[in-house]
C-alpha positions as CSV (number, residue, x, y, z in Angstrom):
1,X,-78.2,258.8,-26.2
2,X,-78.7,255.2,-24.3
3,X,-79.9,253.7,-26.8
4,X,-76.7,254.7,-29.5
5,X,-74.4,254.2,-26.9
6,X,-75.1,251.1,-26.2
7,X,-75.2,250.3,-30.3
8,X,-71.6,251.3,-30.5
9,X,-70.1,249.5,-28.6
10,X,-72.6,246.5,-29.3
11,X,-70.7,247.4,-32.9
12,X,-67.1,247.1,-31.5
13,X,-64.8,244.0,-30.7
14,X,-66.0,244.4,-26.6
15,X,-69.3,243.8,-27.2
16,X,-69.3,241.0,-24.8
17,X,-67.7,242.7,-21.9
18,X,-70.0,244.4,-19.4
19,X,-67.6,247.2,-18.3
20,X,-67.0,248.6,-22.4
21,X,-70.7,249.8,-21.8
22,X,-70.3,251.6,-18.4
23,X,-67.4,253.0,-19.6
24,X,-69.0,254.2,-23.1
25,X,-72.5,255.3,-21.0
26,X,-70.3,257.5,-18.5
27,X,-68.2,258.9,-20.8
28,X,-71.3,260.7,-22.6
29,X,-72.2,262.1,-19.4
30,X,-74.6,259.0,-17.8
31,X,-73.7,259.1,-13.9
32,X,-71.9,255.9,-12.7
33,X,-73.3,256.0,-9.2
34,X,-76.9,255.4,-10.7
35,X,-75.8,252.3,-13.2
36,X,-75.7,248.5,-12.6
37,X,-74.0,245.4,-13.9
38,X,-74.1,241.6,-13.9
39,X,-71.4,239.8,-14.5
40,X,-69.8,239.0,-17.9
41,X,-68.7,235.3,-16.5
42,X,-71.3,232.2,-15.1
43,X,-70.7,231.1,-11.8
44,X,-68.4,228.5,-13.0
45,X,-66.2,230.7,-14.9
46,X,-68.0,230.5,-18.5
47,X,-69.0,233.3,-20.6
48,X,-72.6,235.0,-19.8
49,X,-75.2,234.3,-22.2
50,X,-76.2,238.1,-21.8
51,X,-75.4,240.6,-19.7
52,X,-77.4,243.2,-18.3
53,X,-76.7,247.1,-17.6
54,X,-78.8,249.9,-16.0
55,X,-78.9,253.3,-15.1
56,X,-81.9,254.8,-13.0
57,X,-83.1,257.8,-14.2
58,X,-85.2,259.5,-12.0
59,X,-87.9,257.0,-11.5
60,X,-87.1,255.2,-14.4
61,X,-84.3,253.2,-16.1
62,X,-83.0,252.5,-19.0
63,X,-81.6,249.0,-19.1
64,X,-79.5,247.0,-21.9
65,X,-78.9,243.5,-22.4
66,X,-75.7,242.2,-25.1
67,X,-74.1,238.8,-25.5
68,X,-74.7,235.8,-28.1
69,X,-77.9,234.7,-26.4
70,X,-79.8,237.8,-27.3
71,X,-77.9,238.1,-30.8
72,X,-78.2,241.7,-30.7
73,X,-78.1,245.1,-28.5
74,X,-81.7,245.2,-26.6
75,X,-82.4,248.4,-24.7
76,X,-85.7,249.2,-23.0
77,X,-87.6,251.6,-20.6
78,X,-88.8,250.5,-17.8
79,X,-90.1,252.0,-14.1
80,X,-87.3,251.9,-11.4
81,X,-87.9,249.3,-8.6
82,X,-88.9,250.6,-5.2
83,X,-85.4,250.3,-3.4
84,X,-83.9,252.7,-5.9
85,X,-82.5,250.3,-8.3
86,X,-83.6,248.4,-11.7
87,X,-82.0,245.1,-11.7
88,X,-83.1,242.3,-9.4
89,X,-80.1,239.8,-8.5
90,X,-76.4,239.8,-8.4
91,X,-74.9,242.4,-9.7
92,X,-71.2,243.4,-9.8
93,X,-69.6,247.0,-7.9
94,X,-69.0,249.1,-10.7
95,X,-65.7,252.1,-9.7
């Protein structure tokens, strides 16, 4: 279910915005509370090369990364970090 969610939209005109895949993961039933986000813009205001998503899933998450540097959707499984989340670094509030 990650893994074609995250296909369809990589498939649709926002596959470069972060928020078109928290939107389409939480509308087939993935909890928003448990996901994460970086930011679709650099630091100075440019496009992200890629953009990462997650949702922990018990001790595990399933994390995706979209945008022109990766060329295509990329989703993988991996074990959930120690604090309770999966991505290391900045990530944006997700509401």
């Amino acid at each position: 279910m990650f893994t074609a969610t995250v296909d369809s939209v990589w498939g649709s005109p926002q596959n470069v915005t972060g928020r078109a895949y928290i939107d389409a993961l939480a509308a087939v039933g993935f909890d928003k509370a448990a996901m994460q986000l970086t930011s679709d813009t650099t630091t100075v205001g440019n496009p992200a090369e890629s953009i990462q998503f997650s949702v922990r899933w018990g001790d595990q998450c399933l994390v995706g990364q979209v945008g022109p540097a990766t060329g295509k959707a990329v989703t993988v499984i991996l074990p959930g970090l120690a604090d309770g989340t999966c991505l290391i670094g900045a990530t944006v509030p997700i509401d």
